[in-house]
C-alpha positions in Angstrom: -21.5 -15.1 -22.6 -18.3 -13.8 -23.3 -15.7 -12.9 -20.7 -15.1 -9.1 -19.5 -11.4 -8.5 -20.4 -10.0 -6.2 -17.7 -6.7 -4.9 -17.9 -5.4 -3.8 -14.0 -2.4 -1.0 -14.7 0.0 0.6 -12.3 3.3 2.0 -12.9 6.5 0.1 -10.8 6.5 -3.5 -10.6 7.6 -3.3 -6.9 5.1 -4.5 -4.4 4.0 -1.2 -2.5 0.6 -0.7 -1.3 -1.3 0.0 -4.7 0.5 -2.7 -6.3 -0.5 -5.2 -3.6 -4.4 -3.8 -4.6 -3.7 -4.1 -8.0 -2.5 -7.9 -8.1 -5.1 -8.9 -5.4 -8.0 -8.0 -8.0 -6.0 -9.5 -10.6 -5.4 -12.6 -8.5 -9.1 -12.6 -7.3 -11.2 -11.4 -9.3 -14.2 -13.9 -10.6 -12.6 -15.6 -13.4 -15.6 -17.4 -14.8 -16.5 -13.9 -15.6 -13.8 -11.8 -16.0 -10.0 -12.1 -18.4 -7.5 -10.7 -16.7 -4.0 -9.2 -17.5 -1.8 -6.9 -15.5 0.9 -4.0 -17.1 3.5 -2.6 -15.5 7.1 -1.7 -16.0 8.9 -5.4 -16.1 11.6 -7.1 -13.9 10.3 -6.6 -10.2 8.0 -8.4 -7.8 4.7 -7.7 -9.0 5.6 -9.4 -12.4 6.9 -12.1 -11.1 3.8 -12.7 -8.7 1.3 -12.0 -11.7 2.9 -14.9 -14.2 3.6 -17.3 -10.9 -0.6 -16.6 -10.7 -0.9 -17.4 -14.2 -2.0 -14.3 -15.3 -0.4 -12.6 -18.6 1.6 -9.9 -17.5 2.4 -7.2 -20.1 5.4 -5.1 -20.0 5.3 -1.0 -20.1 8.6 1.2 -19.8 6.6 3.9 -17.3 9.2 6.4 -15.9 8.9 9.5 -14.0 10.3 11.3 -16.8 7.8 12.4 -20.2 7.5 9.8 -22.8 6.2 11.1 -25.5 5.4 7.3 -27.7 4.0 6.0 -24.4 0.2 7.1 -24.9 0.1 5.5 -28.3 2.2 1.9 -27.1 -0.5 1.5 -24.3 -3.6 2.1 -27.3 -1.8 -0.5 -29.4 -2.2 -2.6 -26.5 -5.4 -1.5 -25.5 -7.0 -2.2 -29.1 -4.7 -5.6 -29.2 -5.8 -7.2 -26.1 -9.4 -5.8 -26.9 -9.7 -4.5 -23.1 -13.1 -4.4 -21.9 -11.9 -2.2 -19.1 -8.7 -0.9 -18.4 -8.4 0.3 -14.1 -5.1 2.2 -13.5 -3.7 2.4 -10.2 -1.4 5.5 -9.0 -1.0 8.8 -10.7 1.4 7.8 -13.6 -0.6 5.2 -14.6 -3.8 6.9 -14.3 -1.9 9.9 -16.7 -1.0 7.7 -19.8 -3.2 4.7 -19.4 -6.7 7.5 -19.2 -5.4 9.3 -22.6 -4.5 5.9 -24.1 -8.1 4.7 -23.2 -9.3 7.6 -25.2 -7.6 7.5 -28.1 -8.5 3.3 -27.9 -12.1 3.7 -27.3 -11.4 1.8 -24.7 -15.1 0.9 -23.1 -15.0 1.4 -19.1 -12.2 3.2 -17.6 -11.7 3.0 -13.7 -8.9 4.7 -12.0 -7.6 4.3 -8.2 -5.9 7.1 -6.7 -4.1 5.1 -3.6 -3.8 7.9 -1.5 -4.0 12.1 -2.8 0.2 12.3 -2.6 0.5 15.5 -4.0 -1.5 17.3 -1.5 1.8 16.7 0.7 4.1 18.4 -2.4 6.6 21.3 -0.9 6.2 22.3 -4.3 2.9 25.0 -4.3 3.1 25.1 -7.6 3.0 21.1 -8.3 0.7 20.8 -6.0 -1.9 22.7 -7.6 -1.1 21.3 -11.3 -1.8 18.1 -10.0 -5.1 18.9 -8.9 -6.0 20.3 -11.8 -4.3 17.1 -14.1 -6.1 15.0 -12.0 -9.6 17.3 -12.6 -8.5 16.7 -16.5 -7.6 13.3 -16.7 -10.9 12.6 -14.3 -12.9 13.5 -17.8 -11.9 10.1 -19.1 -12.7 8.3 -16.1 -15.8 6.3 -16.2 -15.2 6.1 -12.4 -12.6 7.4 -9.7 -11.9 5.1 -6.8 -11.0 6.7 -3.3 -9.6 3.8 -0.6 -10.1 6.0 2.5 -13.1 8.5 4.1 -10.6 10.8 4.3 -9.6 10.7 0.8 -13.2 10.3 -0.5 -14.0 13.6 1.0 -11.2 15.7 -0.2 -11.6 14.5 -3.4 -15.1 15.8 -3.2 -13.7 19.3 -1.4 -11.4 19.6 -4.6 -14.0 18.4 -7.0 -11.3 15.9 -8.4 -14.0 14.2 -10.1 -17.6 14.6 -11.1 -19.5 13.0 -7.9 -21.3 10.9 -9.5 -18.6 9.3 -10.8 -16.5 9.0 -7.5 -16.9 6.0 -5.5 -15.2 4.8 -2.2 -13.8 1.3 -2.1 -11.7 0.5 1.6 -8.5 -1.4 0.9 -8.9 -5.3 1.7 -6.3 -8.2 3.5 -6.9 -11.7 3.6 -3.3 -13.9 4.3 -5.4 -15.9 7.2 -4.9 -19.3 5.0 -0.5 -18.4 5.0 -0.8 -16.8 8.8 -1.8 -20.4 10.4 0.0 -23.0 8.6 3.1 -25.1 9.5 5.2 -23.6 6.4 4.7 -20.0 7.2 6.0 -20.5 10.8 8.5 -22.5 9.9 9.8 -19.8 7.8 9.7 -16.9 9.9 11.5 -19.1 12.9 14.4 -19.4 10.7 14.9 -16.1 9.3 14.6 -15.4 13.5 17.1 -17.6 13.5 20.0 -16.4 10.6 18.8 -12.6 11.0 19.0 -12.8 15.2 15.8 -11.4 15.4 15.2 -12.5 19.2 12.5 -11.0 21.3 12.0 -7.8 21.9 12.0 -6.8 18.0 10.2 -3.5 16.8 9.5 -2.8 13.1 8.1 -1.5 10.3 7.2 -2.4 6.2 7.7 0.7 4.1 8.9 2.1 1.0 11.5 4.5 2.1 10.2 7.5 1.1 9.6 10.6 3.1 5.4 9.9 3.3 6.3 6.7 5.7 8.3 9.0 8.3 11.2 6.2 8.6 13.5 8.6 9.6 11.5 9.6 12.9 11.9 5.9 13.9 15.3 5.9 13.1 15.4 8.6 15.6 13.7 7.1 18.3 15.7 4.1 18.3 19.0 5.5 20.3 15.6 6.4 23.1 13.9 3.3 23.0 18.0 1.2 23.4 18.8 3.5 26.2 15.8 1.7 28.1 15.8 -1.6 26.1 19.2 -2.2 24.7 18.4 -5.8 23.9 15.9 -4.8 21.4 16.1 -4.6 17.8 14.4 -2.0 15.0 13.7 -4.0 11.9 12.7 -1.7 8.9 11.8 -3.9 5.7 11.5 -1.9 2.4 13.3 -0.5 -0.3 13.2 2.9 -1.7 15.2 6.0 -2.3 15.8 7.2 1.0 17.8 4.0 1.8 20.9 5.2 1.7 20.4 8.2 3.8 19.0 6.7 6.6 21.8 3.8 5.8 24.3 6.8 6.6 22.5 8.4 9.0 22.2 5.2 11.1 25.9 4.5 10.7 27.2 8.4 12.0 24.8 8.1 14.9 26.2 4.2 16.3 23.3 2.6 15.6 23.7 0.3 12.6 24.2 -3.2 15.1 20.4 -2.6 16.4 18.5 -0.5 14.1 18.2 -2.7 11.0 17.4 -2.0 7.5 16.9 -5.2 5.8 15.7 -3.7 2.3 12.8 -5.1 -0.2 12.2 -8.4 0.7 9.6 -10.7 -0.6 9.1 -12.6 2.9 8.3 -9.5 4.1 5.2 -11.0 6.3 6.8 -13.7 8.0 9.3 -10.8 8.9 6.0 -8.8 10.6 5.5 -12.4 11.8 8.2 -11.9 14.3 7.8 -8.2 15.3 6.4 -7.6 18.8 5.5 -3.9 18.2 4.5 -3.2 15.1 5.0 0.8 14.3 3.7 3.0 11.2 5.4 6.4 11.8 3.6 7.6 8.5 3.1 11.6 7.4 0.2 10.5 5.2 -1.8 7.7 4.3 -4.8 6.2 2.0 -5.5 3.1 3.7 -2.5 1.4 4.7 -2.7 -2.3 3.9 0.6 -2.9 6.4 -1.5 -1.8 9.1 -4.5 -4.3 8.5 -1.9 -7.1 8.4 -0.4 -6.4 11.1 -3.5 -6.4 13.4 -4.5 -9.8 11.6 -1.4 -10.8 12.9 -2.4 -9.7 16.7 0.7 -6.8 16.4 0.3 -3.8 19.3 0.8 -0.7 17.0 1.6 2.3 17.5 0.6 4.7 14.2 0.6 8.4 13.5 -2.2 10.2 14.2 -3.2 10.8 10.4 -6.4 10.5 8.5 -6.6 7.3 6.6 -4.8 5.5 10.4 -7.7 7.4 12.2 -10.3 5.2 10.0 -8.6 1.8 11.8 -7.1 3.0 14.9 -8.9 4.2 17.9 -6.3 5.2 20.5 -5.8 3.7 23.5 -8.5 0.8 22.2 -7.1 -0.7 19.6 -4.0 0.7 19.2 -1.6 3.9 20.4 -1.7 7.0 17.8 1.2 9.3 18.1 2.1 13.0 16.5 3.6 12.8 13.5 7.5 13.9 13.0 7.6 13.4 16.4 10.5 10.4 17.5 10.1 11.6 21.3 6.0 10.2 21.2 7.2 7.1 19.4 10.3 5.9 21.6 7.6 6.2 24.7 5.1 4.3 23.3 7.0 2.1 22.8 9.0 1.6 25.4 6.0 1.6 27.3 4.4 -1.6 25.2 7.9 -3.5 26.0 7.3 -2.8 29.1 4.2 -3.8 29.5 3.0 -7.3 28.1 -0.8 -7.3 29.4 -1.3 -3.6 27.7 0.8 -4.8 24.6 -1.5 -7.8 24.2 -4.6 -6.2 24.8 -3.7 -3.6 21.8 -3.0 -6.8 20.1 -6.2 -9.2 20.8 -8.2 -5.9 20.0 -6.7 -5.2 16.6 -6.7 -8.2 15.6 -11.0 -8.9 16.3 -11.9 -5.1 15.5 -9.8 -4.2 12.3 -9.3 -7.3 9.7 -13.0 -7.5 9.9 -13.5 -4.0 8.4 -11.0 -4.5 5.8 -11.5 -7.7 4.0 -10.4 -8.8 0.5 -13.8 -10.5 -0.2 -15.1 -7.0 0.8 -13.3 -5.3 -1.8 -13.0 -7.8 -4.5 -17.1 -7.7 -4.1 -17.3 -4.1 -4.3 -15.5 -3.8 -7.2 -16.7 -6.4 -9.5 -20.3 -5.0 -8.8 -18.9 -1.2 -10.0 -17.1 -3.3 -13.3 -20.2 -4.9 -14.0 -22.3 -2.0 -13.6 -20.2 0.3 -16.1 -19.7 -2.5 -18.9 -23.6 -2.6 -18.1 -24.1 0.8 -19.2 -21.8 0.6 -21.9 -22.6 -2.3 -23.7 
């Protein structure tokens, strides 16, 4: 029998949450039973991680701005590769790569949506004519993946999708084989070592972009010095905010101990060494950051959010906090350095209750049954 020849899509070769998704079903997927290829603008992470794989890894010049040729370069490759089934990831993605699967005839189109983002638009007006792209573009969807309860429902609310063609699939982690060996502790003791990372550090993984509420941590961090000046605030992440929070940290004094280190692919062993981990989000999906951290036994403290309320029970398993609001974070904080027992409670308690919701054998499962049950229908 032949192969299924799936083509995973997403937009920015960087390795955010959806692209993280996207190359662990590329990376895991059965492939006795399925080909697989991943496309995405070149010359980033997610590129480089796909070929090291062994995967083919096929370039696309996706921008935020129009490109008119774009539909019809992603058909050519479409009908080239003879896809099977193309799944785009993110709302770019899902714009071309959908049309381009029509014009193809592409068999079995899936699409992801990685959180609803422009619910959270200032912009009314956008806001609305994303909705109703996304009810457009949903026509060519065979299915419509949601990541979070949350999520799943609005999309229902705002009939994103024809129901029967909306299916929920949680995010999945699994880094246990890297967490306990020799090499990965090895390498997070010496960037401990040349960054000066030494206990108490507090931190965060985002893309700095106004969703992940970075700035509000920034905020707390003159708070949380005043009580702990030996501790550090370790942001890791790129993104477009960088160098406003880079010059905001600098007029307020704060550049020696609140540190933003940038897009860095050891970006794990980095949460390796945090002992509060902290996810001052505005909105979420699912966040994958926050299911690695409590695999790692991290006390976090998250926004109170939908998508964080699906893995954090406050006060159990973790501390939730209002968003936008520095004041709630610097406290809980301060109160986690300040108490180890509490902090390592949090910890133990993420780190038995959460990974075992979100698992990558879980999801790669769940979505090889849904590719196998549309080529079913279409072949």
């Amino acid at each position: 029998m032949t192969n299924i020849r799936v083509l995973e899509m997403i937009d920015r070769p960087f390795l955010g949450g959806g692209q993280a998704v996207c190359l662990s079903l590329a990376k895991n997927l059965d492939r006795t039973k399925f080909d697989i290829s991943v496309c995405a603008q070149d010359g980033g992470p997610l590129a480089d991680e796909v070929r090291k794989a062994g995967l083919s890894f096929i370039p696309v010049p996706f921008g935020k701005k129009f490109r008119r040729g774009l539909v019809k370069t992603i058909a050519e490759i479409l009908r080239t590769n003879r896809i099977d089934i193309l799944h785009t990831h993110g709302g770019i993605a899902g714009f071309y790569g959908r049309r381009a699967a029509k014009k193809a005839g592409t068999m079995v189109v899936v699409h992801t949506l990685h959180g609803i983002h422009y619910l959270h638009y200032r912009n009314v007006f956008l806001k609305y004519a994303h909705i109703a792209l996304e009810r457009w573009c949903s026509r060519f969807s065979d299915a419509v993946i949601f990541v979070s309860e949350a999520d799943f429902e609005k999309g229902k609310k705002l009939r994103l999708a024809a129901e029967a063609r909306m299916h929920l699939i949680k995010n999945g982690v699994d880094f246990s084989a890297s967490l306990g060996s020799h090499d990965f502790r090895q390498r997070a003791e010496e960037l401990r070592r040349r960054l000066k990372l030494f206990p108490p550090v507090v931190g965060t993984v985002a893309r700095l972009h106004r969703q992940k509420g970075v700035v509000y941590l920034l905020r707390a961090a003159e708070q949380i010095h005043k009580r702990r000046p030996e501790a550090k605030i370790v942001v890791v992440g790129g993104g477009e905010l960088e160098k406003q929070l880079r010059r905001e940290a600098r007029i307020k004094g704060i550049d020696g101990y609140f540190l933003l280190l940038g897009e860095r692919k050891d970006a794990r062993e980095l949460l390796s060494l945090f002992d509060v981990f902290v996810l001052p989000s505005l909105w979420e999906g699912l966040p994958l950051v926050l299911i690695e951290a409590a695999a790692m036994g991290k006390p976090i403290i998250a926004t109170d959010i939908e998508g964080v309320r699906e893995a954090i029970i406050d006060g159990e398993n973790g501390i939730l906090v209002a968003p936008k609001n520095p004041e709630k974070i610097a406290a809980a904080v301060i109160r986690l350095l300040g108490n180890s027992a509490d902090a390592g409670r949090l910890g133990e308690r993420a780190k038995s209750d959460i990974p075992a919701r979100f698992t990558l054998s879980r999801m790669i499962a769940e979505t090889q049954a849904l590719y196998f049950e549309l080529a079913k229908k279409e072949s």
